[in-house]
C-alpha positions as CSV (number, residue, x, y, z in Angstrom):
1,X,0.0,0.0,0.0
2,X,2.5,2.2,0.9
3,X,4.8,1.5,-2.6
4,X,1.7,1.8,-4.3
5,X,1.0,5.7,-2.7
6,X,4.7,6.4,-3.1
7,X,4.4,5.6,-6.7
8,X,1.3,8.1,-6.9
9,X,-1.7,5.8,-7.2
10,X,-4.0,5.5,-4.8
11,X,-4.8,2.3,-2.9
12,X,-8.0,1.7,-1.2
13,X,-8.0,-2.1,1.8
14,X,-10.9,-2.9,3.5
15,X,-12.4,-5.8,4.8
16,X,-14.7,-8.5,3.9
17,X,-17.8,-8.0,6.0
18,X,-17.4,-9.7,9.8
19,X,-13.6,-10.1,9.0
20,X,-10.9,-7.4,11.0
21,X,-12.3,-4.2,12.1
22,X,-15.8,-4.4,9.8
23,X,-19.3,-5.2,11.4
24,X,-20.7,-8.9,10.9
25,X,-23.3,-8.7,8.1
26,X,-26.9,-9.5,9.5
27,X,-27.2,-13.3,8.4
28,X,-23.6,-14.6,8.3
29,X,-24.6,-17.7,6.5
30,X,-25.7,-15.7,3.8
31,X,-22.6,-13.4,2.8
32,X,-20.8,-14.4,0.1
33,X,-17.8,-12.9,-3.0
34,X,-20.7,-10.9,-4.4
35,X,-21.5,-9.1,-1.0
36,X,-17.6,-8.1,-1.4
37,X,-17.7,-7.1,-5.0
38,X,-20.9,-5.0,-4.2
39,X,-18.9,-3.2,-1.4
40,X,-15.8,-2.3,-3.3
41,X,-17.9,-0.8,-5.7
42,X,-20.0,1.4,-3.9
43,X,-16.9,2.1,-2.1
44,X,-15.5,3.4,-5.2
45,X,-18.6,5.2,-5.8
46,X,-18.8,6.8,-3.1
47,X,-15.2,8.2,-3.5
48,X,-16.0,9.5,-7.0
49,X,-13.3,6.6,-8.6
50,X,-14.5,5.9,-12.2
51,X,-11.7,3.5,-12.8
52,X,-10.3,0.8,-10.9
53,X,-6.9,-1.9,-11.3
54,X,-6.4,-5.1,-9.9
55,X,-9.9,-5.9,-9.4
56,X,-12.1,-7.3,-11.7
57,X,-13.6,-9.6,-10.2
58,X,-17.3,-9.1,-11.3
59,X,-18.2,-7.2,-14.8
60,X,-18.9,-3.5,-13.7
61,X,-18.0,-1.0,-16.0
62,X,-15.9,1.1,-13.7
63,X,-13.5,-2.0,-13.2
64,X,-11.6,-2.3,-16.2
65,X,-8.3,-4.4,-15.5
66,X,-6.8,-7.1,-13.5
């Protein structure tokens, strides 16, 4: 992370829901990758960041790399 802001990029960790210093999601059982790929990207949203590397992991169009 720190290379990454040296280098002039901006990096962005959080964590999956119920895992470090997040909440746990409502019904545990339930969460699942998707509940993560819906947070990064209203994460990014909400941060105004149109484009994102190193993370495609579901097709949103704001995502354009891995």
């Amino acid at each position: 992370m720190i290379g990454a802001a040296n280098a002039g990029y901006r990096a962005i960790a959080f964590d999956f829901r119920g895992y470090g210093l997040s909440n746990n999601p409502a019904e545990t059982e339930k969460a699942n990758l998707l509940d993560l790929v819906d947070d990064v990207v209203g994460r990014l949203d909400s941060l105004s960041i149109r484009k994102a590397w190193n993370n495609k992991c579901y097709e949103y169009d704001n995502i354009k790399f891995l």
